[in-house]
Each structure stands twice: as C-alpha cells, then as structure tokens.
C-alpha positions, 0 to 999 in steps of 0.5 A: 132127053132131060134138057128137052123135058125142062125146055118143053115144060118151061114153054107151058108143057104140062107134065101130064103131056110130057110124059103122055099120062095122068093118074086120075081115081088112083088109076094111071091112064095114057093119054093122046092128042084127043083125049082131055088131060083128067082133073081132080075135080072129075074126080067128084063125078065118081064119088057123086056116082058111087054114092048115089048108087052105094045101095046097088051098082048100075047093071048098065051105065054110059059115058059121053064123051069119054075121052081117055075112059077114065070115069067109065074105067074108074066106075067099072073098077069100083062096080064089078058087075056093072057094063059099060059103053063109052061114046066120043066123037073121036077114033083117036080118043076111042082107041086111047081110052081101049088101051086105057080099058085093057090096061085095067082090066075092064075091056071086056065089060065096056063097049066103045061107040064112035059117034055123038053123045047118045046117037049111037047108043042102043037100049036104056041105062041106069045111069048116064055120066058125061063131063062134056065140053062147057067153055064159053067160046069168049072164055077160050081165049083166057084159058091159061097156055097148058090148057089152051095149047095142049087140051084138044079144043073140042073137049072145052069149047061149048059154044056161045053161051057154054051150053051146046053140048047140055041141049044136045044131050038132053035133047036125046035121053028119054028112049036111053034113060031108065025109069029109075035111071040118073044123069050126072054131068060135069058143069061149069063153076056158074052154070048151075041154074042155067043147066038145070032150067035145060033139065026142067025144060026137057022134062026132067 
C-alpha cells in the first residue's frame, strides 16, 4: 500500500525499484533484481550510435551485457531494418530484457544469448555496444545506498582497477567485428585513456 512505498523510499528505495520500472529513450522498461536500473547518461550511447550510423543503420549489432535491453531495444525501435543479439550473464536479466523486447515490438528481430560478453556470439557485426560493469572494487564501498543496495552487484564492480570487463571484451572482438564495424562502450567518468590504451593495445 501507500504507507509501504513511503517507508521503502524513505530507507533509500528508488522509485525505479519500487515501482519495478524505468523510462529510458522515451521507452518504459521493466526491470528485476538482475537487471541495472538505466540512467540518463546511457542515453548518450544511443545518440553516439544513431549519429555514427545516420548514413545507414547497422544490418546487425550486439549487446553486452544487456541487462533489461534497454540500448538493443532503443536502437532497434530507431533502426527498423536492423537485427540484433543481446548477451548477459544472467537468465533473469535475459528474460526481463524478452519481456522488455515483446513489450516493444522488437522480439522478433533480436536474439538473446546467455553467456559472457561475445563468447557466445556467432558471425560478425557491424557494430558492437556494451555499457559494461567499470566501478573499481574501492569505489563500491562509496557508492550511495539506492545504488549499492538495490543494483545488482556484478552490473557495477569492475574489479581492482575497473577495467576487468574492457580487457575481456576486447580480448574477443576481432572474429565479431566488421572490417568497417564500431565499438561504443559506456566508460567511467576518468577512464578514458585508460580504455583507449586497451583499445591500441589490442590492436584497434
């Protein structure tokens, strides 16, 4: 009832949380215990996207990670010709993200994976997205209560120095990547040259 929600916010509930979803890209998307809460500044990975390919939109594009599908989901609404497949490490947040896909009218054009970043991927894409977990184990102890208590943990911590997940991707994009394909990650607010020496280091 009323008095509930009131008391849960009030102990650091969020209201995307407590009412079990959250608009993101003008789109409203269920969410679970799996699945990150979307920011705004995801947001920005649209946009990147969307400009980068305004000419034509991708044939095919991969989500990593993709929690509640809410960049595949938003990019499919935008690029109707376009296929996708989303990747995550978790069947919950797999099956939220369906839901999410069904909900929008876009399932039949993406393919969920249950696995690690690209390991389960098959042929090559145009463009690869991801918004990958980059919170330095350190920084999670800081992290305010509405994010620490209620996001799901794996979704933020990026191990000792926050890039875990980078190495690992780009460990696995050559055989996936497109002569002429992108890569747009989500990074942390100081680690661009960090990521970028991983991306020269890896050969792009």
């Amino acid at each position: 009832d009323r008095n509930q929600d009131v008391g849960k916010r009030l102990e650091g509930m969020p209201l995307a949380r407590l009412y079990g979803s959250r608009e993101f890209w003008g789109l409203d998307f269920d969410l679970n215990s799996e699945t990150l809460d979307p920011r705004p500044d995801t947001e920005v990975l649209v946009e990147v996207a969307l400009k980068r390919f305004k000419n034509a939109a991708p044939k095919r594009f991969a989500d990593l990670g993709t929690g509640s599908g809410c960049i595949a989901i938003a990019l499919l609404t935008e690029w109707p010709e376009s296929q996708c497949v989303a990747i995550d490490l978790s069947h919950e947040a797999l099956g939220q993200a369906q839901k999410n896909a069904q909900r929008h009218g876009v399932d039949d054009r993406i393919e969920f994976l249950h696995g690690s970043w690209l390991e389960p991927a098959n042929g090559t894409f145009d463009l690869i997205v991801s918004n990958p977990p980059y919170i330095t184990n350190q920084d999670l102890e800081s992290l305010s209560p509405e994010v620490k208590n209620h996001d799901p943990i794996p979704a933020l911590k990026g191990g000792e120095d926050g890039l875990q997940a980078y190495k690992e991707i780009f460990l696995q994009l050559d055989p996936h990547l497109n002569s002429c394909g992108r890569v747009l990650l989500e990074i942390g607010y100081n680690q661009s040259e960090s990521v970028m020496r991983l991306s020269e280091d890896s050969g792009f």
